[in-house]
N, C-alpha and C positions, 0 to 999 in steps of 0.2 A: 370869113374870119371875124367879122364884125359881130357876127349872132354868137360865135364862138365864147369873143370877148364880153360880150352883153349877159350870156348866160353864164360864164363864171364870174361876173363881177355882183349877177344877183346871186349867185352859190355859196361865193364870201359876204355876202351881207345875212345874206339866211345864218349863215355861221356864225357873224360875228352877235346876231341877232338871238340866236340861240344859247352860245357863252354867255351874253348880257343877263337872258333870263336864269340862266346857270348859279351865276355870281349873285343874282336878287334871290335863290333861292338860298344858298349857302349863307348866304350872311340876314335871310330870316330865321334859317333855322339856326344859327349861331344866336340871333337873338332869344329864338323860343327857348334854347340851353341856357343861356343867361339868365330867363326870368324863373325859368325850374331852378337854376342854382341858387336863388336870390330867395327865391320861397322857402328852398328846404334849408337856408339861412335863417329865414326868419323865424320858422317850426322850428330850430334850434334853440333858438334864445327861448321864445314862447317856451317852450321844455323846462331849458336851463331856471327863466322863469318860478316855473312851476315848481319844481324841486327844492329852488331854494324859499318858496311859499311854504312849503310840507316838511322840510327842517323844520324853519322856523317856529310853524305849528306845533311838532313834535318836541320843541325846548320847550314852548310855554306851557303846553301841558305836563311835562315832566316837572318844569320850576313851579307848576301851580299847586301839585301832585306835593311836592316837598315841603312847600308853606303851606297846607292845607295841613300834612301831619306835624309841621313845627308848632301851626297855631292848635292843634288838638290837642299836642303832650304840653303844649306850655298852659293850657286852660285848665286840665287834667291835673296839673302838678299845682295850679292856682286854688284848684277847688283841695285839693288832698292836701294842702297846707292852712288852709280855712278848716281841716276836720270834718265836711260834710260827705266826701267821697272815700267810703269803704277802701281798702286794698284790694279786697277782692270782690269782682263784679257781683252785682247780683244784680237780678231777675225778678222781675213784677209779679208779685204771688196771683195776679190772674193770666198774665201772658201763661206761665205753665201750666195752666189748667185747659189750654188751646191749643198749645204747640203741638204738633207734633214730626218723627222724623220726614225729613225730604224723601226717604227710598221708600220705607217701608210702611210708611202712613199710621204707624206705630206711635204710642205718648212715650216722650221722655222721661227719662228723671233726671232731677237734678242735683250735682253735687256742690253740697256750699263749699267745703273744705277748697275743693280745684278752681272753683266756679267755672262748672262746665256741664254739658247736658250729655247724657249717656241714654243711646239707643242700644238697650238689653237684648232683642232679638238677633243684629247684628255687629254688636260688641263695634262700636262707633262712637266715638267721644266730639262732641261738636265743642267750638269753643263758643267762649261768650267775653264783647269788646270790653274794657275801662268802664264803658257809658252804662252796662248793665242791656246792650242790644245783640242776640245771640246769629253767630254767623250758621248758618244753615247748608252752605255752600257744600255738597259732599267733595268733590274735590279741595278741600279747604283742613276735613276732619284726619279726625288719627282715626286707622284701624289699631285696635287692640290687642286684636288677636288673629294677625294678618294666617297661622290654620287654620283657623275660621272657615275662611273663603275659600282657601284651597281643600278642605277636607272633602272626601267623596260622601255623599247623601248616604244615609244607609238605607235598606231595602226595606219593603214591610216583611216580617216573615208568618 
């Protein structure tokens, strides 16, 4: 009876021995779940952070974007009330003797009447800024004669 008692009392200690480690594990991995949650806390703010970094960036350059064209028309409207700045832009009689268009590597001409440069092969009208500096940008230009583009090649016959 005595071995009986002796070997269940080490049975219940193995047991309680074992729930002990049980419970040291349960409540390390509750803490290892805490510091995961605490991090992807802190990846949150960091984020939120950042977001409101690249707002802020995106106002400044929009408000710089705005005073840059407030200080251009207001400089623009300084000089055109001094009489030294034409109405209509014009162009450095050597820049057109270089220019030529963006697509077609083709020379412009230019119209003073519009002030604006016209690519004759594909009927393209470029503009040209206040300052007398011509935007080249084809996304930018007028097509003139948008069946132009659409018309089908003719054949040789």
């Amino acid at each position: 009876m005595e071995m009986f008692l002796l070997v269940l009392v080490v049975l219940v200690v193995l047991l309680v021995l074992v729930l002990l480690v049980l419970v040291v594990l349960v409540v390390l991995l509750v803490l290892v779940l805490l510091v995961l949650v605490l991090l992807v806390l802190v990846l949150l703010v960091v984020l939120l952070v950042l977001v409101l970094v690249l707002l802020v960036l995106v106002v400044l350059v929009v408000l710089s974007k705005m005073i840059t064209r407030s200080i251009t028309s207001s400089v623009i409207k300084a000089i055109r009330s001094l009489g030294t700045l034409s109405k209509k832009p014009q162009v450095h009689p050597d820049l057109l003797k270089i220019i030529a268009c963006p697509l077609t590597k083709n020379r412009l001409e230019y119209n003073e009447q519009e002030g604006s440069l016209y690519s004759s092969s594909i009927q393209v009208k470029y503009y040209v800024s206040e300052l007398g500096f011509p935007n080249l940008i084809p996304h930018d230009a007028d097509l003139l004669n948008p069946t132009f583009i659409d018309s089908p090649k003719q054949a040789p016959e």
